[in-house]
C-alpha positions as CSV (number, residue, x, y, z in Angstrom):
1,X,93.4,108.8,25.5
2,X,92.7,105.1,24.9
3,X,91.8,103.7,22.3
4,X,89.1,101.3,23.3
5,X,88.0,99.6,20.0
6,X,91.6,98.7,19.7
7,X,91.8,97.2,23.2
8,X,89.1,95.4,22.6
9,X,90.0,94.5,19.1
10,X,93.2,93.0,20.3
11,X,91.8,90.9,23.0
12,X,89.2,89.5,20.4
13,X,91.9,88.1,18.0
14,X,94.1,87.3,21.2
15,X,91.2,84.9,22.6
16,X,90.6,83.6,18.4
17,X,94.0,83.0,18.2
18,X,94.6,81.6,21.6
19,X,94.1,78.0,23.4
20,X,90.0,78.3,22.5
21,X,89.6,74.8,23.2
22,X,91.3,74.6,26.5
23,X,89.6,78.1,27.6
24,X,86.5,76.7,26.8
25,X,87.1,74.0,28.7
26,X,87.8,75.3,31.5
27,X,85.2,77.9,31.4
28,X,82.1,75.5,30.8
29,X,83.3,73.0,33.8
30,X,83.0,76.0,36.2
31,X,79.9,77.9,34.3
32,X,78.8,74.0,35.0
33,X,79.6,73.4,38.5
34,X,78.4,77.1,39.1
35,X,74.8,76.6,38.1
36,X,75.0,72.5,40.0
37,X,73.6,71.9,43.4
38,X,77.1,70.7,44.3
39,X,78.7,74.5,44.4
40,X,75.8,75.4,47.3
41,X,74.8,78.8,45.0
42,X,71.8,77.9,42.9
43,X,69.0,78.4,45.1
44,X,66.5,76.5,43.2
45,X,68.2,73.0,44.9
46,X,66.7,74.3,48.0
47,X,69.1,74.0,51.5
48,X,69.9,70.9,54.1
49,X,68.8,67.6,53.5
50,X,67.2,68.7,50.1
51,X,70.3,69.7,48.8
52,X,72.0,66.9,49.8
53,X,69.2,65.1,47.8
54,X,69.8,66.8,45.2
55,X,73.9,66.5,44.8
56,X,73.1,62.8,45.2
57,X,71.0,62.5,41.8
58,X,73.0,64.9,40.1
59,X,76.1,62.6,40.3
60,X,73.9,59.2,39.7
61,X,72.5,60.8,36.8
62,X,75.5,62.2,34.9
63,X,78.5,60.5,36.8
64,X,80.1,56.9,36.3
65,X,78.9,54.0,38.4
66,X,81.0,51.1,36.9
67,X,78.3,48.4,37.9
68,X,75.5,50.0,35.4
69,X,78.6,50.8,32.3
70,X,80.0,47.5,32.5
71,X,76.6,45.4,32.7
72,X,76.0,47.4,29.2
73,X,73.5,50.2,30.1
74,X,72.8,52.0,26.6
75,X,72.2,55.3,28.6
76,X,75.4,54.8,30.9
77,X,77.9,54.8,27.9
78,X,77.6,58.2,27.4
79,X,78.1,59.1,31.3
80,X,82.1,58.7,30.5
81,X,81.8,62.0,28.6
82,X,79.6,63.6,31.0
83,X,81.4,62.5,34.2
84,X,84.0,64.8,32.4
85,X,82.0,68.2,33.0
86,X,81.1,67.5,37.0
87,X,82.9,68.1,40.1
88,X,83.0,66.6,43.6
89,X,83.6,70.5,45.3
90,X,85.5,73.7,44.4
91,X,88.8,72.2,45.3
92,X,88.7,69.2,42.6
93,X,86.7,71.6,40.5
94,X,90.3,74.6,40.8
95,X,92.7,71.8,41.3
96,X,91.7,70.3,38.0
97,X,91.3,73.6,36.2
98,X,94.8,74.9,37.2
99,X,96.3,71.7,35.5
100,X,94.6,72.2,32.4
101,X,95.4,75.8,31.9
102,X,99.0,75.0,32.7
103,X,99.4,72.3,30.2
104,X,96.3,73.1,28.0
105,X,97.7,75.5,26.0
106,X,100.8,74.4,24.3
107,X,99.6,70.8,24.1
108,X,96.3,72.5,22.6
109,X,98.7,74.9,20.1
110,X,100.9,71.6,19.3
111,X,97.8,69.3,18.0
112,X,95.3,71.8,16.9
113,X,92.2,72.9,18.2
114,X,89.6,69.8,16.6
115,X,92.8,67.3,17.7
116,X,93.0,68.3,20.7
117,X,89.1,68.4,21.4
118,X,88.9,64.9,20.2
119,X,92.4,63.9,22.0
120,X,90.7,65.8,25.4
121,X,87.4,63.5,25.3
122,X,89.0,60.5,23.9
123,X,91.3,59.9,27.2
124,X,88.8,61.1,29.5
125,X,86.6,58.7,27.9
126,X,89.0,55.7,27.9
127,X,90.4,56.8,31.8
128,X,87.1,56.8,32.9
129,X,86.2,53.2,31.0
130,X,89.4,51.4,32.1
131,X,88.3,52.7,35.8
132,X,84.8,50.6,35.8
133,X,86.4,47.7,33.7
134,X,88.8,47.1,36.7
135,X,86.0,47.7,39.5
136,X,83.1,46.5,37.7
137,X,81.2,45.5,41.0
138,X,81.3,49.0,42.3
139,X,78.0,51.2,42.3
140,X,80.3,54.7,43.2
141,X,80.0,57.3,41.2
142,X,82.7,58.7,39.6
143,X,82.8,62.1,38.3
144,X,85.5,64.6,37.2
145,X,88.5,65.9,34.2
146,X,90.8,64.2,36.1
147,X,91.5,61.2,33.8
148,X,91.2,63.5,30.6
149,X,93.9,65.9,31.9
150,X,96.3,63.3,32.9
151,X,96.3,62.5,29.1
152,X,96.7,66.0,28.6
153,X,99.8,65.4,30.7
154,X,101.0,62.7,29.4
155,X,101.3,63.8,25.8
156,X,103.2,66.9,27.3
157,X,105.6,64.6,28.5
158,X,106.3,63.7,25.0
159,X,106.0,66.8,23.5
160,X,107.6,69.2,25.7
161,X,109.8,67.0,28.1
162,X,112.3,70.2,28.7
163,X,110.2,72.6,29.4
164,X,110.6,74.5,32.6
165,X,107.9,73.8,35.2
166,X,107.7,75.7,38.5
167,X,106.2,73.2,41.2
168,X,105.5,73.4,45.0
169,X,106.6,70.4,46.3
170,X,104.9,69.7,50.4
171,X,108.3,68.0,51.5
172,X,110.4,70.6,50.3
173,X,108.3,73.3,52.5
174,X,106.6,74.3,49.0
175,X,109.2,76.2,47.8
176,X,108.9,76.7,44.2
177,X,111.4,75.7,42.2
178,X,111.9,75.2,38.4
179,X,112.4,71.3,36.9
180,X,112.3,70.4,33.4
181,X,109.0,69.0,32.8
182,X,110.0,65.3,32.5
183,X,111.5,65.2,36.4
184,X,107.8,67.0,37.3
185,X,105.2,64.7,35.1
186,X,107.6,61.3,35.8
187,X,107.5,62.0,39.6
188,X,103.7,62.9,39.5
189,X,103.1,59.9,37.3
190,X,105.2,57.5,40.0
191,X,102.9,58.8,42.5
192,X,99.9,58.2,40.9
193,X,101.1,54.5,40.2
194,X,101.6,53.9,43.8
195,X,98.2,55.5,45.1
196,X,96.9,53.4,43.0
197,X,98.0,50.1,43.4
198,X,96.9,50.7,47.3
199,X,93.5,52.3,46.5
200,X,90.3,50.2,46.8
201,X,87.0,50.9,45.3
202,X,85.0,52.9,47.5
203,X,85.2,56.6,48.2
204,X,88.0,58.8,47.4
205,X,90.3,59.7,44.3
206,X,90.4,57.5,41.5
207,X,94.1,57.4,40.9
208,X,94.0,54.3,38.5
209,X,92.0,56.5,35.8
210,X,94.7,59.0,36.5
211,X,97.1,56.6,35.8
212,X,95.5,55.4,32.7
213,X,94.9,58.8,31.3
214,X,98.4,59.3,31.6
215,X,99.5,56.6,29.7
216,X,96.9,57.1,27.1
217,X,98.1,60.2,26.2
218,X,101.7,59.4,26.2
219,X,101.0,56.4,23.9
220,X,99.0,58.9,21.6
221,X,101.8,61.7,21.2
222,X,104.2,58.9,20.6
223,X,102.1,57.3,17.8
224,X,101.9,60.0,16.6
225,X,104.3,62.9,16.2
226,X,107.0,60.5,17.0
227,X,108.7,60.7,13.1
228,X,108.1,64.7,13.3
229,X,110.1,66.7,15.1
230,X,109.1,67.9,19.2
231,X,108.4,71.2,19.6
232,X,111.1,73.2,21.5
233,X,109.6,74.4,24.9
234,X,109.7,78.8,24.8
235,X,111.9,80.8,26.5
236,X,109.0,81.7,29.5
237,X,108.4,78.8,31.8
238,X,105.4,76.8,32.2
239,X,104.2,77.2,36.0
240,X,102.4,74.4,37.9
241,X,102.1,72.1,41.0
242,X,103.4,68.7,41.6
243,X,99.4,67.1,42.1
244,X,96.2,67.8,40.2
C-alpha cells in the first residue's frame, strides 16, 4: 500500500528545499508565454491577421525598443525587467528554459534564493541596457531571458568551473560527450563574442546582450565569493547543450 500523505509530503519539502527560485522562473515564463498571443493558444487574440496584430503590441508594449529606453522614456525603464518574462516562439521560449534549469539550480543553491533573485534580474536588466546603449537608434523590440541566463552562466563559470557538462556539439554529429564546464561555457562564450561582433541591429538574436550578461555575471561571482572558497561540483554531472 502507499503511503500517499507521505509521497506527497516528501515532494512538498523537496520543492521548499529545492531551486524555488529558478523553478519559479521557469514556470512563470511558460505559464506567461502560454496565456500570450505569441504561443497561438489563447483564443481571445482571435486568428490571422488579428493575431498577428496582436503579437505586434504585445512585444511594443512589454519588450525593449532601445530608441524609446535610451531617449529616457519613464515607462520604458522598466521594459528591461519585463522583456525578461516574453518570448519570440516555443523554441526561444524551451531553448532558454533548458539553460536555466541546467545551471539554475546549483548557482541558485550557491547564492541563496533572495541573491540569486536579485543576481537573476540584475543581469538581465544590465544585458538588456548595455544592448539599447550600443544600438540606441534602433526601434526593434527586444524581448527574452537570454541576457539574464548568460549571467547565470557566467557566474557558473566561476563557481563551478569543473563540473562535468554533457553537450551536443552539431560538428561533432551531436554526440554527447562530457567536458568540464570551463571548456563548455568558454567555447559558448567565444561564440557568442564572434556572433556578435558581426551582428547588426535589426532582426534576429541579440548576441551582444548575451555577451554582456555573461560577463556580468562572471564579474559578480568574482567580486564576490572570490576570498571564499568555490564549491566543489557533485559527483552526478550537470547535462546541457553547447547554445542557449
Amino acid at each position: 500500500m502507499i503511503d500517499w500523505r507521505g509521497v506527497t509530503l516528501g515532494a512538498w519539502r523537496g520543492a521548499r528545499n529545492g531551486p524555488t527560485v529558478t523553478y519559479g522562473l521557469i514556470a512563470g515564463c511558460v505559464l506567461l508565454f502560454a496565456v500570450s498571443p505569441v504561443a497561438g493558444l489563447n483564443p481571445v487574440y482571435g486568428t490571422g491577421d488579428e493575431l498577428l496584430v496582436a503579437q505586434s503590441t504585445y512585444f511594443q508594449r512589454w519588450g525593449v525598443i532601445p530608441a524609446d529606453l535610451t531617449r529616457g522614456d519613464p515607462r520604458a525603464l522598466l521594459t528591461p525587467l519585463t522583456a525578461l518574462f516574453v518570448h519570440g516562439s516555443w523554441l526561444h521560449l524551451l531553448g532558454n528554459m533548458l539553460f536555466l534549469y541546467v545551471f539554475g539550480a546549483m548557482t541558485e543553491e550557491r547564492m541563496g534564493r533572495i541573491g540569486f533573485g536579485l543576481f537573476y534580474l540584475g543581469c538581465g536588466y544590465l544585458a538588456l541596457l548595455g544592448y539599447a546603449t550600443a544600438h540606441a537608434d534602433s526601434a526593434q523590440t527586444l524581448v527574452g531571458a537570454s541576457g539574464a541566463i548568460s549571467g547565470v552562466l557566467g557566474a557558473f563559470l566561476y563557481l563551478f568551473p569543473r563540473a562535468r557538462v554533457t553537450s551536443l556539439f552539431p560538428f561533432l554529429f551531436f554526440l554527447p560527450l562530457r567536458f568540464p564546464a570551463w571548456i563548455v561555457l568558454i567555447f559558448w562564450f567565444v561564440l557568442q563574442w564572434l556572433a556578435a561582433r558581426s551582428a547588426g541591429s535589426g532582426p534576429g538574436v541579440a548576441y551582444l546582450a548575451h555577451v554582456l550578461g555573461f560577463g556580468f555575471g562572471f564579474v559578480y561571482a568574482w567580486a564576490r565569493y572570490r576570498r571564499a572558497d568555490r564549491v566543489k561540483p557533485p559527483a552526478a554531472a550537470t547535462e546541457g547543450e553547447s547554445q542557449p
